[in-house]
C-alpha positions in Angstrom: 241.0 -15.2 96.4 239.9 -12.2 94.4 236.6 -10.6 95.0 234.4 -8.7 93.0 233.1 -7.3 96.6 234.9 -4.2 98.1 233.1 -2.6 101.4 235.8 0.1 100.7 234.6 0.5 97.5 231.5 0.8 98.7 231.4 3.4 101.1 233.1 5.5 98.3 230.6 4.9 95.9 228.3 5.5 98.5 230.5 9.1 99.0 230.5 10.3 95.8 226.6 9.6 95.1 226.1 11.9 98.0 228.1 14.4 96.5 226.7 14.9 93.6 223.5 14.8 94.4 224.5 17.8 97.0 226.2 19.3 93.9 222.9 18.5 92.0 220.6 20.4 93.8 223.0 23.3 94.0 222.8 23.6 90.0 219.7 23.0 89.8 218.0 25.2 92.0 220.4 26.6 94.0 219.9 27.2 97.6 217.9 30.2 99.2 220.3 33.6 100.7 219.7 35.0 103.8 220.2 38.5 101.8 218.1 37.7 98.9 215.2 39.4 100.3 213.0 42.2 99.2 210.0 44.1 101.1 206.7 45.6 100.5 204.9 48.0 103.5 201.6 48.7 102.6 200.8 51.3 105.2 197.5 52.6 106.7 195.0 54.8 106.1 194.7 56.6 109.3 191.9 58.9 108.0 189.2 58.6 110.8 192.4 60.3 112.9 191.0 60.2 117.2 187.5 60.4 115.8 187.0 63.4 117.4 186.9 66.9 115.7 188.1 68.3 118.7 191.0 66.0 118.8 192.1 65.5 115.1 195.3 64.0 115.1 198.0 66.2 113.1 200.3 63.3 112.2 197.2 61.3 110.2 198.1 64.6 107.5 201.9 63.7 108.4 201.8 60.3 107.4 200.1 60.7 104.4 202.7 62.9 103.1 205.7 60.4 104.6 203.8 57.9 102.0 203.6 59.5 98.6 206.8 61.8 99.1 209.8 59.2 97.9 209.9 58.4 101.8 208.0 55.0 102.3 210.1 53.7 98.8 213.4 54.8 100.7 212.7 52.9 104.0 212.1 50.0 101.7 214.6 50.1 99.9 217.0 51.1 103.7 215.6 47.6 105.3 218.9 45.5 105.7 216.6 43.0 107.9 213.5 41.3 108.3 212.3 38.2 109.2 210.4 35.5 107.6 207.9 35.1 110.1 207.0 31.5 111.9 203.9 30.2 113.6 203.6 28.5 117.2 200.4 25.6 117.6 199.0 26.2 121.1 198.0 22.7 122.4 196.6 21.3 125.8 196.7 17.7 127.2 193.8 15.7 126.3 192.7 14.1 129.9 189.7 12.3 128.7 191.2 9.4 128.2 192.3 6.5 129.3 196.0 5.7 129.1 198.5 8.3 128.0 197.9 11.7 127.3 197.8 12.7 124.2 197.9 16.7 123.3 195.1 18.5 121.1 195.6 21.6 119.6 193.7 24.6 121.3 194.9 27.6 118.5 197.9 29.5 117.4 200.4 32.3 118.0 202.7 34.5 116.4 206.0 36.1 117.3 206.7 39.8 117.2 209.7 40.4 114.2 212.3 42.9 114.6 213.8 44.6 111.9 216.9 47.2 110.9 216.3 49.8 108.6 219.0 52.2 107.1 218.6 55.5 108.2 218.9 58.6 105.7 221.0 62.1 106.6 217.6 63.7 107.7 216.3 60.2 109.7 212.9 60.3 107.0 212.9 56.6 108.0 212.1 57.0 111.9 210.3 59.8 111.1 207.8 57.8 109.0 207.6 55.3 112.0 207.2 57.5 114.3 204.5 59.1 112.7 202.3 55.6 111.8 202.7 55.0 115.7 201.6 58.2 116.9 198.5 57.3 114.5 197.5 54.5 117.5 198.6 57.0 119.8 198.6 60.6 119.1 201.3 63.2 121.1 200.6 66.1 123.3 199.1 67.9 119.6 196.2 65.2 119.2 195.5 65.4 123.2 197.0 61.8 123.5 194.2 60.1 122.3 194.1 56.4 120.7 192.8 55.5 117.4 190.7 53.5 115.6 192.4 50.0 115.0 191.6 49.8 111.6 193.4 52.8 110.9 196.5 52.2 112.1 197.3 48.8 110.9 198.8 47.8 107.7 200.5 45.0 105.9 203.7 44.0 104.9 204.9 41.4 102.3 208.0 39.5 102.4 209.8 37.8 99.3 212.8 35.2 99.4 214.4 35.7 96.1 216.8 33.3 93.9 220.4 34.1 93.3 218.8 36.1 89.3 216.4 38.5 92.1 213.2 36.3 91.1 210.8 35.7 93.3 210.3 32.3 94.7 208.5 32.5 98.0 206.4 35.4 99.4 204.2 35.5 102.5 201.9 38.8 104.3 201.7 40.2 107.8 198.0 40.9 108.4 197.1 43.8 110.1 200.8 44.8 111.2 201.7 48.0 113.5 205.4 49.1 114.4 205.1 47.9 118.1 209.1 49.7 119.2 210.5 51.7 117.4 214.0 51.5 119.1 216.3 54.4 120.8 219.3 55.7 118.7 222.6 55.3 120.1 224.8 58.7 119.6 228.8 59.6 120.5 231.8 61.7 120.0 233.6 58.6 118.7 234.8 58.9 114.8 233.5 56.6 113.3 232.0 55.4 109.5 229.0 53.2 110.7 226.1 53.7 109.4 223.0 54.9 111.9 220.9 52.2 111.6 217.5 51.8 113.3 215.4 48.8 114.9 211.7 48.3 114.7 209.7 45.6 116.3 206.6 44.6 114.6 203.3 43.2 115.8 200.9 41.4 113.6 197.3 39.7 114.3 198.4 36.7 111.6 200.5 36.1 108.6 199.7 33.7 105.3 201.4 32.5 102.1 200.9 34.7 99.2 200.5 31.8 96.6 198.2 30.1 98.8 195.4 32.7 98.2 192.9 32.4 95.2 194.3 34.6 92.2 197.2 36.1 93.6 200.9 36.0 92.6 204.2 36.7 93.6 204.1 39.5 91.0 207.2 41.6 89.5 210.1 43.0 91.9 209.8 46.7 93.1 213.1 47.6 91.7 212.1 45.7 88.2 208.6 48.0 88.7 210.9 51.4 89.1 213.3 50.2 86.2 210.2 49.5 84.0 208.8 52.6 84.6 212.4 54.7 83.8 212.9 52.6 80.9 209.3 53.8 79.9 209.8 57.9 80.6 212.9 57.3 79.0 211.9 55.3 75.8 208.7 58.1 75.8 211.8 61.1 75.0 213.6 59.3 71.8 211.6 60.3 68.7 209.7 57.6 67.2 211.8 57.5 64.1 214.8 56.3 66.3 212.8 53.8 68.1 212.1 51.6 65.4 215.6 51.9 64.6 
């Protein structure tokens, strides 16, 4: 007896639905690269030094330099990776009650994230690193003395971008420090890696950017540097070609 009713039928309806609807949300919005990424180090200040006129710290001068030089846009633009960062709820057992335990939670913690960065022929990468960490703790020239916390944290902001380079998710590291910053590995070997260097980052918190009143994900640094080339050179053709 025929049948109108086919389970095999089914099941490959059932198949192809699920396909493309997995298809669907490819084209649609496409699916989020581990190497569509982009960062933003806002660094310190570092200008209360040791607090001590006796024991300035040389490297606050250093630094500053390292950050309005070119060098702080190249180690930006040298970070191959970085992490998204994640939060862990603290929580206790709740033992006044009767019955089963149930657990409460007590506060939260973040992880340290480790990152690689690109290193130039003249290493201005660990150099700017080493310099923001001998901010919290000067060398043998600022007497080894600490700073002031507030002047040796910074903040860094981390954007997942689509497969067109827009920004679709960004969140902040509050009050970040390079924690390690990693040994380099030399030899005699030939060889055409490039050096590459890790740094370890601690944080007191991190939040979503678009979860804060008035803020945005804003433009892309490399769109920012491309507006502002496009600008110097728009600024040198004569304004009767422009309107051209």
């Amino acid at each position: 007896m025929a049948s109108g009713f086919s389970i095999k039928s089914l099941v490959k309806g059932a198949g192809f639905t699920a396909l493309n609807e997995f298809l669907g949300r490819g084209r649609k919005g496409g699916y989020a690269r581990t190497n569509r990424f982009e960062i933003m180090i806002i660094p310190p200040s570092g200008v209360r030094g040791t607090g001590s006129l006796n024991l300035s710290n040389p490297f606050v001068d250093i630094f500053a330099g390292l950050s309005v030089d070119g060098t702080l846009r190249q180690t930006i633009f040298n970070c191959e990776s970085f992490a998204i960062p994640g939060t862990n709820l603290v929580s206790a057992p709740d033992t006044n009650l009767y019955g089963p335990e149930k657990e409460v939670v007590s506060g939260m913690t973040f992880g340290e994230i480790t990152s690689t960065f690109y290193l130039s022929s003249d290493l201005r990468e660990k150099r700017f690193f080493d310099a923001w960490q001998k901010i919290a703790a000067s060398s043998e020239e600022g007497g080894f003395a600490l700073g002031y916390y507030n002047d040796y944290v910074g903040k860094i902001e981390i954007f997942q971008l689509d497969e067109r380079d827009d920004r679709t998710y960004g969140c902040e590291l509050i009050e970040c420090f390079p924690k390690t910053v990693a040994d380099l590995s030399v030899n005699q070997s030939i060889s055409t890696d490039i050096q590459k260097l890790s740094v370890t980052w601690t944080y007191r918190y991190w939040r979503s950017i678009e979860d804060q009143p008035g803020t945005s994900l804003g433009t892309r640094i490399v769109d920012s540097v491309k507006n502002t080339v496009t600008r110097k050179l728009t600024a040198q053709i004569p304004s009767v070609l422009r309107r051209l």
